[in-house]
C-alpha positions, 0 to 999 in steps of 0.5 A: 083397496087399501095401500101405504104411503111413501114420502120424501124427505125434501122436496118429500112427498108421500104416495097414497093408495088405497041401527036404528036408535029405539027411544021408549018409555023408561022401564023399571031398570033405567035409572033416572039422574034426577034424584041422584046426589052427584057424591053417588055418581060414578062415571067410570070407563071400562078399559083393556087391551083388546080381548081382555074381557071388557064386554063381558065384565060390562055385560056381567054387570048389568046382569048382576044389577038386574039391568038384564035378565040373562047375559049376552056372549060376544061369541054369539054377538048377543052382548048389550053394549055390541050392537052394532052389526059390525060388532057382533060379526067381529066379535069386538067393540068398534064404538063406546058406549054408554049405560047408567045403572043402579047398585046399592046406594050408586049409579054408574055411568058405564061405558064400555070402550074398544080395545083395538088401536084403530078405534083409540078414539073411542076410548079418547073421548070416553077417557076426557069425560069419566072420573074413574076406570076399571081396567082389565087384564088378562091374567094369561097375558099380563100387561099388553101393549094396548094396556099401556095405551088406554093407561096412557089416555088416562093420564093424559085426561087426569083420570086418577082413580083406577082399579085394576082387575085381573080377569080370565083366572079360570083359564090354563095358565092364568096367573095372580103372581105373574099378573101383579110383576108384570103391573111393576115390570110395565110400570103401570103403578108402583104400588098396586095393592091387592085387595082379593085373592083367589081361591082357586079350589076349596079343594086343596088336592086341586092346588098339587094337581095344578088344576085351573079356576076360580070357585071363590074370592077372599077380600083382604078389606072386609075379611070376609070369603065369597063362594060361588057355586056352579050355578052361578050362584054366590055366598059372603062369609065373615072369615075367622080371626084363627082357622080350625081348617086346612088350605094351603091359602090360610098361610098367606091371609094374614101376611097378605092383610099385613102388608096391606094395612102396612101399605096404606099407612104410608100414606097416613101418620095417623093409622101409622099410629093406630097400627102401633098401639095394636098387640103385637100378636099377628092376628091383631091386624085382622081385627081393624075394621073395614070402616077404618080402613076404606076411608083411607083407600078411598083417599089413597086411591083417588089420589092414585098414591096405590092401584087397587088390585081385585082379581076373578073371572068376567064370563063366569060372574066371578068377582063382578059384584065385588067389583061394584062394590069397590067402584062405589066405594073407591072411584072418584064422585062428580065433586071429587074431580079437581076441576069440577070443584067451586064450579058454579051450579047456575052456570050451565057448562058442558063438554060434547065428548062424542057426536053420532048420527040416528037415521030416525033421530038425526044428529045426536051429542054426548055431554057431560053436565061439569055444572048447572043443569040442562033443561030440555028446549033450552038455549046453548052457547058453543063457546068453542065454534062461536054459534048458538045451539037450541036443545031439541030433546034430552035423552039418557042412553042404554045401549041401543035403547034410550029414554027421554028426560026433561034435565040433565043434572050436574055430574050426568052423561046424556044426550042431546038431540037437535044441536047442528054444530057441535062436534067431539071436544066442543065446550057448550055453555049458558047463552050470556056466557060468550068468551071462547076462554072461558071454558075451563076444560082441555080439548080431545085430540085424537090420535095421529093417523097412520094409513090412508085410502082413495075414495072413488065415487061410482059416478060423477053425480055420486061426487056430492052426496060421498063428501057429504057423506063423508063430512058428516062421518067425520063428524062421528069420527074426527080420528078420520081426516079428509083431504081433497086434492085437485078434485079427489078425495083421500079419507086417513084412518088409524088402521087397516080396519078403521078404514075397512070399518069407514068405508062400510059406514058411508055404504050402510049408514049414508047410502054413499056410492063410493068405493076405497081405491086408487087415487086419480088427478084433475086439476085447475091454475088460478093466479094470484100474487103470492110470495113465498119462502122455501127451505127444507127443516134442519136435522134437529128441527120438529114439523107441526104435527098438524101440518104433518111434519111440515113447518108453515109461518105467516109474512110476521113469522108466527104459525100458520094455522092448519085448514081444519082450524079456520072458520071464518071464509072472510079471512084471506088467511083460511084461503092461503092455508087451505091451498098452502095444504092442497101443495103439501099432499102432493107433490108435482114430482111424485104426487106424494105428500110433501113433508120436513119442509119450511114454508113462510108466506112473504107477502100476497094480494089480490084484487080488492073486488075478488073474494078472498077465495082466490087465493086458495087456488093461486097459493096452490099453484104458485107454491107447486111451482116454486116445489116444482123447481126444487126437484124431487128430493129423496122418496121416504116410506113409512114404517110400522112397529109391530109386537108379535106373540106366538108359541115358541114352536113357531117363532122362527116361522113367524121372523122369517116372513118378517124379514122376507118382507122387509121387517128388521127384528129389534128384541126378543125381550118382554118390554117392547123398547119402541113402545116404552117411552118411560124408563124400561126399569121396573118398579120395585117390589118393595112394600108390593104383597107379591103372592106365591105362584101357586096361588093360581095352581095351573100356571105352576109345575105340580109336585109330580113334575108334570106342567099344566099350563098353557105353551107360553107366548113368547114376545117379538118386537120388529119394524117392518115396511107398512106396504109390507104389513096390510095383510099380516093379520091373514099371514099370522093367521096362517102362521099361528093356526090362529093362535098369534097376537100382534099390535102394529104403532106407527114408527115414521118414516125412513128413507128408502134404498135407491133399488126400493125407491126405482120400485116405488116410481115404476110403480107410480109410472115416474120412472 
């Protein structure tokens, strides 16, 4: 059973409740990396907010280079990359995951990554190794909040080159006008430049009509228009310098090259010039050449001076292969990346960006080759935990599928089998190099938690194999923290359904024989001379985020670092911490976590011929006595944001059971001000080609008045009690008729009533 938490603000404290691997012989379509110049590599994430289309777009992919004969659907939970049995009965991506393929003169490392925030640590890890994204958008929806995240992810990892594609242009109310103003309003990017544009019908009578879809593409680079049949089948055309035909598009074609030549002058003094001395007749700009134009979008894009904009339909193959082309052509190279530039080739160094585990093949480790080259049965330093590796096996991953090579080249993403120690974010390098500072690469934080459950073994021999089970789970997952206090185990996670999805992992993939409930107490004292010096943080102060809100200092007043960091069991240091942390998640009042407290140890020693060991259980102990005396302090509840999308016929249903269940609606407004951490004022749409809106015919009133397109979704922003909101999916659900969308963030804590808090100890049975 899942539940919330509840916390104090001094002494505070928080209530807690709660396939197999088929490695082959390497068939036609697997691409080897061993002939492949690192310039014609692409390591390029495909990303969205959740149901954008991103499985479908990879899946399309693959079917247009030839890597699979017919396409998979996410509704039959036949797609490549979704083979999880917990994905194709949801319908979602839950792990990233990885496919090389060839294209033209290319290879592309995909990797498809989930869009639903309780698995942001997928997209996490697969944002620190790639070079360059494709990123979705629902041209229905337009900009979501998840959009903003995995747009944040990438900036954080310096991902600069990007695409933009707008998807589902063949839906009702899809909208190449909208999509493009929301980019501005959500300040994606301040220039994003469109390269295609749709061709909704080559039938101009469906433009009146307001009919949906998508028959062809114009692309504004290489001037030329592709068509597709209802076959599925497409053809290229070079387009003309004057039209001999009527289309309520032609008007617009030649503005549109303008100002996207205009655009990319900005950027370069010299094609300023070269469009100066064209005549000044309007149809010159339709005569430069595409070889003259890529050159500089690929420089501008790389430096992320515009965001190229493509736009088609993924479950139709509408686009897709234009969408190859410009990531070859526009998306960064291996050698393109600033701080793989001057790496040294002899020198192996990589980064381990994802750790999962096979139950045929045993522990298995993503890396990214930044320089030298891998060899198989070789020798590896993890400069990062201070241990040796020896590399077992070398594979390239397809998916479920794989294929053993002998080396992974500089610039490739593969995967090693037989390394013991690493885990997600290490740094692993040649034997002779030993320094923990030298690697040149950032860690992979993964993103804060925000619920938690109890883990309870279904017997007392059980208790072993579940935290061990558990332990190497977080191995796979390190978005999953695992606390034991006084005896139990309390796993956090990023949601309701990652935790869902945890606990059906330990069954499945472990045999653990455990279930998520209640949390129980046990306990021991040890004693041990320990000093401590207690205060609670001042309004203004910050926490260590690490210590989960909490500040803890050592008798020289530096931090003190968090448990998870220690590795060394000789230090007394590793011992204190960890029992420093065992008081913090309970308190001797109310058993919740303590938290907004300042703790610094004073001084301490024990006996010279007892381990270091002892005094994890006696600065528990000590410290509980000293929070203990303290008193209880205010009761603190967490709380969540929450973005909900309906139709306007059931907004008011949906504030209600809101506001029943103590939410507080914040805004009606399109940008959610407590997702917004940039300035809400838009970019501005000077120099941006903005299209009519009739270029995508259903999401406009036709000539005779009547609409066509789709109710639209109006936004709602509240926070609410996270107690409250375990089973809003189910509510909305019920609400909407199944139509309704939300996003649920983290907003902290808040203090609770004095009626709210006597509900919460009768609850705990402390009242």
């Amino acid at each position: 059973m899942h539940s919330c938490k509840w916390r104090t603000s001094w002494p505070v404290a928080r209530y807690v409740t709660f396939s197999t691997l088929r490695i082959s012989a390497a068939p036609a379509r697997f691409v080897s990396h061993n002939h492949v110049h690192p310039s014609k590599l692409r390591n390029l994430a495909i990303c969205a907010h959740i149901d954008s289309g991103k499985t479908t777009l990879t899946e399309s992919i693959l079917l247009e280079s030839s890597f699979i004969s017919a396409a998979g659907s996410v509704d039959s939970g036949s797609t490549t990359t979704d083979f999880l049995p917990a994905e194709r009965e949801r319908g979602i991506t839950i792990q990233s995951a990885s496919i090389p393929v060839k294209w033209k003169g290319w290879t592309f490392n995909l990797v498809d990554t989930p869009g639903h925030a309780d698995f942001g640590m997928e997209v996490e890890s697969a944002s620190r190794v790639v070079d360059g994204a494709v990123v979705l958008i629902d041209s229905v929806e337009g900009v979501e909040a998840q959009t903003k995240g995995v747009w944040q992810q990438l900036d954080r990892y310096g991902v600069l080159s990007r695409i933009l594609f707008l998807n589902k242009l063949d839906r009702a109310g899809a909208s190449f006008h909208s999509s493009i103003l929301s980019t501005l309003a959500h300040r994606i990017h301040p220039m994003p430049m469109a390269l295609t544009l749709p061709i909704a019908s080559f039938d101009p009578q469906d433009y009146s009509r307001g009919e949906p879809g998508i028959q062809g593409i114009i692309d504004l680079v290489k001037w030329e228009l592709w068509r597709w049949s209802p076959d599925g089948s497409s053809s290229r055309h070079p387009l003309p310098t004057t039209f001999a035909f009527a289309h309520p598009l032609i008007s617009h074609l030649v503005p549109a090259r303008t100002m996207l030549l205009e655009g990319l002058a900005m950027f370069s003094n010299d094609f300023m010039e070269y469009l100066l001395d064209l005549p000044t007749h309007p149809s010159a700009y339709l005569s430069v050449p595409p070889s003259t134009i890529l050159p500089l979008l690929r420089s501008a894009t790389l430096k992320s001076e515009v965001l190229p904009v493509l736009c088609g339909s993924a479950v139709k193959h509408i686009g897709t292969e234009i969408i190859m082309d410009y990531a070859g052509e526009l998306l960064a190279s291996p050698v393109d990346v600033s701080h793989e530039v001057g790496a040294s080739q002899t020198l192996v160094q990589l980064l381990a960006w994802k750790v999962s585990w096979d139950k045929r093949r045993g522990w298995m480790t993503f890396v990214r080759v930044y320089s030298g080259t891998l060899s198989r049965q070789s020798v590896l330093f993890n400069s990062s935990r201070g241990v040796k590796e020896r590399v077992s096996r070398l594979l390239l991953l397809y998916a479920s599928e794989a294929e053993e090579v002998e080396e992974l080249p500089f610039g490739s993403v593969g995967v090693i089998l037989g390394l013991k120690h690493t885990r997600t974010g290490d740094t692993l390098t040649s034997t002779h190099t030993r320094s923990k500072d030298s690697s040149p690469f950032t860690g992979i934080t993964p993103p804060p938690t925000t619920i938690s459950a109890s883990v309870i073994p279904q017997s007392h021999v059980d208790l072993e194999p579940v935290e061990g089970a558990l332990n190497a789970l977080i191995r796979t997952d390190p978005s999953v923290r695992l606390e034991t206090h006084e005896g139990q185990l309390l796993v956090h996670g990023l949601g309701a359904l990652h935790l869902e999805i945890v606990e059906r992992r330990l069954n499945d993939e472990w045999g653990a024989k455990c279930e998520f409930g209640q949390r129980r107490h046990r306990g021991k004292n040890v004693t041990v001379s320990i000093s401590f010096s207690l205060r609670p943080l001042h309004d203004k102060e910050t926490g260590d985020a690490s210590w989960d809100g909490n500040t803890v200092l050592r008798d020289d007043g530096h931090p003190l670092r968090h448990p998870d960091t220690f590795h060394d069991e000789h230090d007394p240091w590793t011992h204190i911490s960890r029992g420093i942390a065992s008081t913090l998640s309970s308190s001797p009042h109310t058993s919740f976590p303590l938290s907004r407290t300042c703790i610094q140890v004073t001084a301490f020693n024990h006996p010279p011929d007892s381990p270091p060991s002892v005094l994890g259980g006696a600065s528990a102990v000590i410290l509980r006595d000293h929070v203990k005396k303290r008193g209880r302090g205010s009761i603190m509840e967490p709380f969540i944001q929450v973005r909900v999308s309906v139709s306007s016929d059931i907004l008011g249903k949906v504030m209600k059971d809101l506001v029943e269940h103590g939410g507080e609606i914040i805004d009606f407004a399109e940008s959610n001000p407590l997702l917004d951490d940039e300035s809400p004022t838009p970019y501005s749409q000077e120099g941006v080609y903005i299209p009519p809106k009739w270029l995508s015919p259903s999401a406009m009133f036709s000539a005779c008045g009547k609409d066509h397109s789709i109710p639209l979704k109006h936004p709602l922003c509240a926070v609410a009690p996270l107690s409250q909101m375990l089973n809003y999916s189910t509510r909305l659900r019920a609400l909407s008729g199944g139509h309704g969308q939300f996003e649920m963030f983290s907003a902290g804590f808040r203090k609770v009533s004095s009626v709210r808090e006597l509900e919460i100890l009768r609850e705990i049975g402390r009242a």
